[in-house]
Residue, then its C-alpha position, 0 to 999 in steps of 0.5 A: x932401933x927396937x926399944x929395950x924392954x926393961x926385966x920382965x914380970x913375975x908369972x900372973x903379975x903385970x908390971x906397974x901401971x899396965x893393969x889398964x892398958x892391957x884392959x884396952x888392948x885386950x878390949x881393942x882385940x876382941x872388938x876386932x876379932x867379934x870374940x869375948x873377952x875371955x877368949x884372948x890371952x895375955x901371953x906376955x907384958x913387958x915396959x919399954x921406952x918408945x923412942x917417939x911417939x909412934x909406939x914403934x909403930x909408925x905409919x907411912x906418912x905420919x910424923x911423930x914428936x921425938x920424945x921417949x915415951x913409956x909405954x908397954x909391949x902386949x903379946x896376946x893371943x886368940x884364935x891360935x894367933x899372936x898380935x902384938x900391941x904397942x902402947x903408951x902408959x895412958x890411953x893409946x894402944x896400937x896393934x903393930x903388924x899387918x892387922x894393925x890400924x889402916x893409915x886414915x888421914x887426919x884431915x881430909x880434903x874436900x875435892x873442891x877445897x883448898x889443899x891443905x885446909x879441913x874438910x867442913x861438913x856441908x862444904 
C-alpha cells in the first residue's frame, strides 16, 4: 500500500520540519554521485505517514516494526536524473530504487561461528 502524501508545499516552501532531512538527503546524494551540493535540485518535498518502519523501502529480508511512522517523499534531481528518498522526521533517509542502499547484513557470521551469533573481530 503506497502512503498518502498529505497537501503539498507552497513554491520555495518546505513543509514543517523537513528543512533538515532534505539537507541529508541532499548531502546523501551528492556523496553518491562526487558532485557538489549545488548541483542537486529539490524537485518536490511532500509529508507522508510510512505504514512501518521500512519508509516504504523495504529490503529483501529485513524486518520492520508495524508503527506508522512520519516522515517525507524527496524528489531530487542531479545530472538530469531523478531519485527518490524516503525518510523519517529525524535522522534516516533511504534512496528507494535501483540506486538505493545494498541489503548488507546486520550481523555478520564468522564462517567458523556459530549460526546466528555476531561476528567478533579477532574471532
Amino acid at each position: 500500500m503506497t502512503p498518502e502524501p498529505t497537501p503539498s508545499f507552497q513554491e520555495g516552501e518546505l513543509p514543517p520540519g523537513a528543512e533538515r532531512i532534505v539537507r541529508l538527503a541532499v548531502e546523501d546524494l551528492a556523496r553518491r554521485l562526487d558532485v557538489s551540493l549545488e548541483e542537486i535540485l529539490v524537485i518536490s518535498v511532500e509529508a507522508v505517514e510510512w505504514s512501518d518502519t521500512s519508509l516504504g523501502c523495504p529490503q529483501p529480508g529485513m524486518m520492520y516494526a508495524q508503527v506508522i511512522t512520519p516522515g517525507f517523499r524527496v524528489d531530487l534531481e542531479a545530472e538530469g536524473e531523478r531519485y527518490k528518498y524516503h525518510t523519517d522526521t529525524g535522522r534516516h533517509v533511504v534512496l528507494c530504487g535501483e540506486d538505493g542502499p545494498d541489503v548488507i547484513p546486520l550481523m555478520p557470521v564468522a564462517p567458523h561461528g556459530i549460526p546466528g551469533k555476531p561476528q567478533v573481530p579477532g574471532d
